[in-house]
N, C-alpha and C positions, 0 to 999 in steps of 0.2 A: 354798392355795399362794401367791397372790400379797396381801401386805398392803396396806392404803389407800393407802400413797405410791406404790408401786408400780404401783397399778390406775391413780390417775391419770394419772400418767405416760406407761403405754399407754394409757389411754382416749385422752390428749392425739395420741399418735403416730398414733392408728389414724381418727382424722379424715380421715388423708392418703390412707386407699382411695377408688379412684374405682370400681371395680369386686365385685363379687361374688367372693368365694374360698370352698374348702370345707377343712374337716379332715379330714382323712380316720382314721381311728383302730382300731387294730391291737393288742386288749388280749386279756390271761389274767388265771386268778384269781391274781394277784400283788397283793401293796402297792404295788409299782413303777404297775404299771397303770393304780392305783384312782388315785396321786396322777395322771398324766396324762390321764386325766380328769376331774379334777378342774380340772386347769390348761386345756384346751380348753373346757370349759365355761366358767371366770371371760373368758374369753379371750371366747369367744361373745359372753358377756355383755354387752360393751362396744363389739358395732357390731353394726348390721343387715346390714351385709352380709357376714357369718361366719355359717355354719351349720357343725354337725359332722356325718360318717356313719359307717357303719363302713368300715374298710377291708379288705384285705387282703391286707398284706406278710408276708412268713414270717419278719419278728423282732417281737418282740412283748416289751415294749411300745414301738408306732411311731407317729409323727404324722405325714403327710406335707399339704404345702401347696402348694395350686395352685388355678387360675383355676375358678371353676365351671363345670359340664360338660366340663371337660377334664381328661386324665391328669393327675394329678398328679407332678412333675418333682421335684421337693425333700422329701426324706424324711429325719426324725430320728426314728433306733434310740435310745431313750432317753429324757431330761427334759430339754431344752435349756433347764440352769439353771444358775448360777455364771456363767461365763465364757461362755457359750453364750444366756445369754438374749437379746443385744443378736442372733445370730446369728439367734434368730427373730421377734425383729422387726422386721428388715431383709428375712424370707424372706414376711412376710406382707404388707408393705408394697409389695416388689416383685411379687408374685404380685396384689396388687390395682391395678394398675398405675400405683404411684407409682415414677416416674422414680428411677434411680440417680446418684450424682454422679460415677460412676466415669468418665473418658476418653472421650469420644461416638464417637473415632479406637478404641479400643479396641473397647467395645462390637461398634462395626459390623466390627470382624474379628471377635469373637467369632460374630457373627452368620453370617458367611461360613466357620467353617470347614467342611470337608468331612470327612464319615463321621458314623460315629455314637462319643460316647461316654458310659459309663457307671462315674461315680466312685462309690467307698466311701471316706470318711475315719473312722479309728478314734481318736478324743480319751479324751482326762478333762478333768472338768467344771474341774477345779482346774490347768489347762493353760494360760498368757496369750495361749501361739502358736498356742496351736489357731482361735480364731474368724476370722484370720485368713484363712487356708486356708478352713474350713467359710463364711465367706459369702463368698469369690473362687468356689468351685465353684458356691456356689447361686447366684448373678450368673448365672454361666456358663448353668445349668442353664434356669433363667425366660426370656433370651435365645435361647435358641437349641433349638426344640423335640427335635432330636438328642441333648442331651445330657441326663443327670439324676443325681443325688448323690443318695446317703445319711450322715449323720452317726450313727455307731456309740460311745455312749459305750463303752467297753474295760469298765468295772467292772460294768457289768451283762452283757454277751455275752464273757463270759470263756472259753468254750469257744473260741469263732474266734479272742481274742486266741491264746490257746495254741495252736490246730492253726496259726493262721500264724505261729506265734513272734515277734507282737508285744511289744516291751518298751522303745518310743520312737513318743511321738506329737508332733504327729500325723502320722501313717502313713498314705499315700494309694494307693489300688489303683484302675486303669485296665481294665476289662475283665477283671478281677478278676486280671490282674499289677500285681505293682509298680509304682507310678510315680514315688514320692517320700518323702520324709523330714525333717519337722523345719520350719522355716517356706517361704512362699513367695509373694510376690506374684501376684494377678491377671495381672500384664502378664508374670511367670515361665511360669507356668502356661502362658499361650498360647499365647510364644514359644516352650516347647518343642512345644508341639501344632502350630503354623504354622511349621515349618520354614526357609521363606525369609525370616521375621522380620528374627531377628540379621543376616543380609549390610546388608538393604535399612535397619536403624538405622543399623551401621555408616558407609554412605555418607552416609547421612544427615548426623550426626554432623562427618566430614567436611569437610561444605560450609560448619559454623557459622565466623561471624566469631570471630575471636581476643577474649578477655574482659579486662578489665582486672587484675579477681581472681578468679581458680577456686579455689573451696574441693572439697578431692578426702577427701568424708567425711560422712553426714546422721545425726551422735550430735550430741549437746550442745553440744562444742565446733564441729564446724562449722555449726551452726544459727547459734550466738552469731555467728561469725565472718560466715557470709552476711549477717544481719539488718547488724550492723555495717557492712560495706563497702555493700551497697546503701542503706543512709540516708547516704553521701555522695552520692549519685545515680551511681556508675561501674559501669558494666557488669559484671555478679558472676554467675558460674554455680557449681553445686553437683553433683558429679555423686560416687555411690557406688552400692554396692552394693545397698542399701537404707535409705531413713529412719530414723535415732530408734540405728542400731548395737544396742549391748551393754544399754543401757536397756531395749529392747525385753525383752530377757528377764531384766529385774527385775521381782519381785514386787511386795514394799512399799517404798517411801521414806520415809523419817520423819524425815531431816536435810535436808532442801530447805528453805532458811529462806523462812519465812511461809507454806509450805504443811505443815500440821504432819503429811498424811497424804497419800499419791498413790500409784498406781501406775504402772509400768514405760510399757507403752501408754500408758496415759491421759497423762502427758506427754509423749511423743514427739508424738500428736498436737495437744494444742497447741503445739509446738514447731514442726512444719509448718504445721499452721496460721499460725503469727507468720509464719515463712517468707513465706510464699504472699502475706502481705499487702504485701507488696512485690516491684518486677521481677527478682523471680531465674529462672535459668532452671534448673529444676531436671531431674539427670538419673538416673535410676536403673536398676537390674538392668547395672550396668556397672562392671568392677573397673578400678582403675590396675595397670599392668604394669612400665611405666619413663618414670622423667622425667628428662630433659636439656632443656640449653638451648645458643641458635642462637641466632637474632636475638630470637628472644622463648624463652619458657619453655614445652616441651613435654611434655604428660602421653599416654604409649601407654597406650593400654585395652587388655585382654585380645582384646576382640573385633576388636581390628586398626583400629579408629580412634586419631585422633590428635587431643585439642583441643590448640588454642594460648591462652596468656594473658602479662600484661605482668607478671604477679605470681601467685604460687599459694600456696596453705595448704594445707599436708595435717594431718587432723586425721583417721587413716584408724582410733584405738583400738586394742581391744587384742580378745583371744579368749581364751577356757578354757583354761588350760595344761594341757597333756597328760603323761600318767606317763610315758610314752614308756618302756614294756616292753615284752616280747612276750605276742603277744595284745588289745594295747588298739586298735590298727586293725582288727584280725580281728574282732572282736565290737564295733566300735562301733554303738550301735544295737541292739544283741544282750546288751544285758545291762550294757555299760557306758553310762555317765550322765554328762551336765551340768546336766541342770537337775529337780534334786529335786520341788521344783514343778510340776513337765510330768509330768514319768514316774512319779514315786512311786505313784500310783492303780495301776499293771500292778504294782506287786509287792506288792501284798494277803496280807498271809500269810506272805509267803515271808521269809528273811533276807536282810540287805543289808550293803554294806560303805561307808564313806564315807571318801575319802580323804583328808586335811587338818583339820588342828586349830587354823586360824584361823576367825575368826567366821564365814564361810561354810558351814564344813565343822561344825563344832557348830550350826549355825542348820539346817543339812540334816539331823542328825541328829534335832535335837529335832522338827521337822516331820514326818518319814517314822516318829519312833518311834510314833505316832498311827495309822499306816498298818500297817506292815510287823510283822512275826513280831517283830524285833529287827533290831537297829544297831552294828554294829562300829565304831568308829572309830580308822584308822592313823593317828599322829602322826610326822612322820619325827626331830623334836628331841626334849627330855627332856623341855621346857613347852609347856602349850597355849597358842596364841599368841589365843586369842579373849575377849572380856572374861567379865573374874569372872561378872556374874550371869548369863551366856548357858553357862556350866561347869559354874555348881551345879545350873543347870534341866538338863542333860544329865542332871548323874551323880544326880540328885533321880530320874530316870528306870530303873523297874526291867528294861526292854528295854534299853535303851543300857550300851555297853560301851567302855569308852575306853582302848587300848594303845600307850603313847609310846615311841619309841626305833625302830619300828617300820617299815623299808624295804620297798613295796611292787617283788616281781622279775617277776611271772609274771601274767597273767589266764588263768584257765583255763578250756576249754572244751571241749562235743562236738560241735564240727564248727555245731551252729544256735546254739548261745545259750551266755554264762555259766555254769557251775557252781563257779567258786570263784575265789580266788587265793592265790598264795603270798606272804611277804612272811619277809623276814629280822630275828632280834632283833638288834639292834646291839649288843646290852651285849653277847650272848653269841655272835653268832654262827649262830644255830640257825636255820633253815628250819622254817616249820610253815605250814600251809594251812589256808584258812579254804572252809566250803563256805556260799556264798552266791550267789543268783541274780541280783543284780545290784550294781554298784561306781558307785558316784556320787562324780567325782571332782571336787575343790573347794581347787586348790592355788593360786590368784591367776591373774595373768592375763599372754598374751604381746603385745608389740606388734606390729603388722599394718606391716612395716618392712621384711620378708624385700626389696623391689621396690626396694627404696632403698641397700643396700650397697655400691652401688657408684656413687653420687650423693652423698651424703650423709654427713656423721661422724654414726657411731651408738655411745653406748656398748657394755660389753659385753654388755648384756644385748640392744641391738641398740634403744633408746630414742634419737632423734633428741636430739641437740644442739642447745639454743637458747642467746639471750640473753635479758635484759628484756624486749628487744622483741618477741619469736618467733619472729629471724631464725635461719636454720641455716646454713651456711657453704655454701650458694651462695646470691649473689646475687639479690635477688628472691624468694626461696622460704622461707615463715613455715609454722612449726608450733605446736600446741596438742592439748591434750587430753592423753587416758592412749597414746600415742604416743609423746611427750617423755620425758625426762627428769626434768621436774618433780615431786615428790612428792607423794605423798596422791592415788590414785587417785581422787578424787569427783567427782559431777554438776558441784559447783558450781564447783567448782574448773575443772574443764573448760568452763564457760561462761564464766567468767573470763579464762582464755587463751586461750577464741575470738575475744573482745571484743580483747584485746592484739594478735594476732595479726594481724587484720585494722587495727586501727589503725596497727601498725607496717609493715604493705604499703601504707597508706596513703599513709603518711610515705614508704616508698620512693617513691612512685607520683612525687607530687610533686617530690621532691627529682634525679628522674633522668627 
């Protein structure tokens, strides 16, 4: 299971037990099984303080990880491999009582809440937003003997994916209800479980001194911009929704000059990381609402706080464009898609539709055609707009199907999930339906702008107005990133005008 690079690696990590943990192991006569024993045993291998036993959970094949002679709390339905591996050796590390670096303010709420609960997260191994999720609960779980997870990869326990009509991960169930969807922070998570949270941030919040530069955005561009303004040494805060934005849910990168290979995560956290290494005060799980200016420059949060600054950059990006038919809010999560990558594993078999015939939308085809029954793709123009060799490896594809001219009107559904859509030929006119269980849609991306319409000249597509310098026509207030106006949606480009943006606040700061 695990090759020589790889054993050392964990042999390296797993020095860091201070304590005794057990496996506990939940197998049938399956391949699946046989390989998860195999991985507990290379795993064994490499500390003395791992034993395995049997266990038993009623999914099989399970490994669950915990302290010796204690229950064990953290259970993985599956092979925590691809995307999930780092997932278990964080869950082995903490179950042997090496320290987390998570918040020591958090932790010890986590420690404090009250009741009991008991999560299920259902992934694919091939999901970048799942580990996320899957080692916030298992944090949660090792901390606080109340609580305990299971992580369910979907492509092995396909029966529960389908009796609960999953068809978007990861997918998280609280006492075996719903609780969530799609990614989510630790400090999310526990603010929704701690209820008087949110008030007592918000005053919080509040009481901060006014900043010199508030960057309101943690993608590329405002990473660039905060590292910027804080190496002039001026008071620089960053507060968004979440670290790393729309990266996060990139796959591969392979235009980052000098890094010929990366993925989505993996720079975002070095990109906090830079962050971190200098005084920003960084804020997150907190959206901007509306900004005006008074004597200084005021950004309202959703949650009813107000920071102040002498200067601000919004670099707040952009999000999945939506077909905007009917049906595509009704089944979102239920069969319709954004990210091929995450979801494609739930639809094993079945057919799919993919919408957009730019390189995304041909990149998602050719990925899921490896998975899925077969791949429709609606073009709404005459030409595909994605590069030649990314067209021929489609139509090189005897699954994939590609129809241009093509208007998607309708998602259809019964009432739980997907079963098809409609979509009009343009040349002719004609209505035909396609039956397929899930729509993965791939048509560029909107600016996160809506908050500023009435602050700000936005064009019309509702992209902020800059100059050279990344001022927008108020005073004080600099933009950057896929926000803008600026062309060529890219990483780098977006660190580029985080860099401009903060130095032309800069220049305001000084000059005013």
């Amino acid at each position: 299971m695990l090759d020589a690079n790889l054993k050392q690696q964990l042999n390296t990590y797993l020095q860091n037990i201070v304590a005794p943990i057990e496996l506990s192991l939940t197998t049938n006569d399956t391949d699946k099984s046989r390989e998860l024993e195999t991985l507990a045993g290379e795993i064994a291998e490499l500390s003395d303080k791992i034993s395995v036993k049997a266990g038993n959970d009623r999914r099989a094949p399970s490994m669950a990880v915990g302290a010796a002679g204690e229950a064990p709390r953290v259970n993985f339905a599956g092979i925590p491999m691809g995307h999930e591996f780092t997932s278990l050796v964080l869950a082995l590390l903490q179950a042997g009582g090496h320290p987390s670096k998570a918040d020591a303010e958090l932790q010890e709420q986590i420690r404090n809440l009250p009741g009991e609960f008991h999560f299920e997260t259902y992934i694919s191994l091939s999901c970048q937003n799942c580990p996320d999720v899957v080692q916030a609960l298992n944090l949660m779980a090792v901390l606080n003997p109340n609580i305990t997870h299971t992580m369910i990869d979907g492509a092995l326990f396909q029966e529960e994916v389908d009796e609960r009509q999953i068809m978007a991960v990861p997918s998280v169930y609280l006492n075996g209800e719903h609780f969530g969807q799609g990614r989510m922070t630790l400090s999310e998570i526990v603010n929704k479980l701690d209820t008087g949270a949110a008030e007592k941030k918000a005053a919080e919040l509040n009481e901060r001194d006014p900043y010199e530069v508030l960057v309101v955005g943690g993608g590329p561009a405002g990473a660039s911009a905060a590292i910027y303004a804080a190496r002039k040494g001026i008071r620089t805060g960053v507060v968004a929704e979440r670290f790393g934005g729309q990266v996060m849910d990139t796959l591969g990168i392979e235009n980052f000059i000098s890094v010929p290979y990366t993925e989505g995560p993996k720079l975002v956290a070095s990109l906090e990381q830079h962050v971190k290494e200098y005084e920003v005060d960084i804020i997150t799980e907190q959206s901007a609402a509306k900004l005006t200016k008074n004597e200084l420059i005021e950004v309202e949060l959703a949650s009813g706080a107000t920071l102040k600054s002498r200067s601000v950059i919004l670099a707040t990006g952009a999000r999945w464009r939506e077909m905007n038919v009917p049906g595509e809010q009704e089944y979102r999560g239920k069969g319709v898609a954004y990210c091929p990558h995450c979801d494609g594993p739930l639809f094993k078999g079945k057919s799919v539709a993919v919408i957009g015939g730019g390189n995304s939308g041909i990149e998602a085809a050719i990925d899921l055609a490896g998975i899925v029954k077969d791949v429709t793709v609606l073009e709404f123009a005459d030409t595909l707009r994605a590069d030649d060799v990314l067209v021929k490896k489609a139509e090189s594809l005897p699954n994939v199907t590609i129809i241009k001219q093509a208007m998607t009107t309708e998602v259809l559904g019964d009432d739980n999930k997907v079963i098809g859509l409609k979509y009009k030929d343009r040349r002719t006119d004609e209505t035909h339906v396609l039956d397929v269980a899930g729509i993965f849609v791939q048509i560029g991306l909107m600016p996160n702008s809506e908050w500023l319409k009435d602050s700000l000249e936005l064009t019309e597509r509702g992209e902020i107005v800059i100059d050279s310098h990344g001022a927008t026509s108020m005073p004080g207030v600099f933009a950057a990133g896929d926000v803008t106006a600026t062309p060529y949606k890219q990483i780098v480009i977006s660190m580029g005008s985080g860099a401009t943006a903060a130095l032309g606040a800069f220049d305001h700061l000084i000059r005013n």
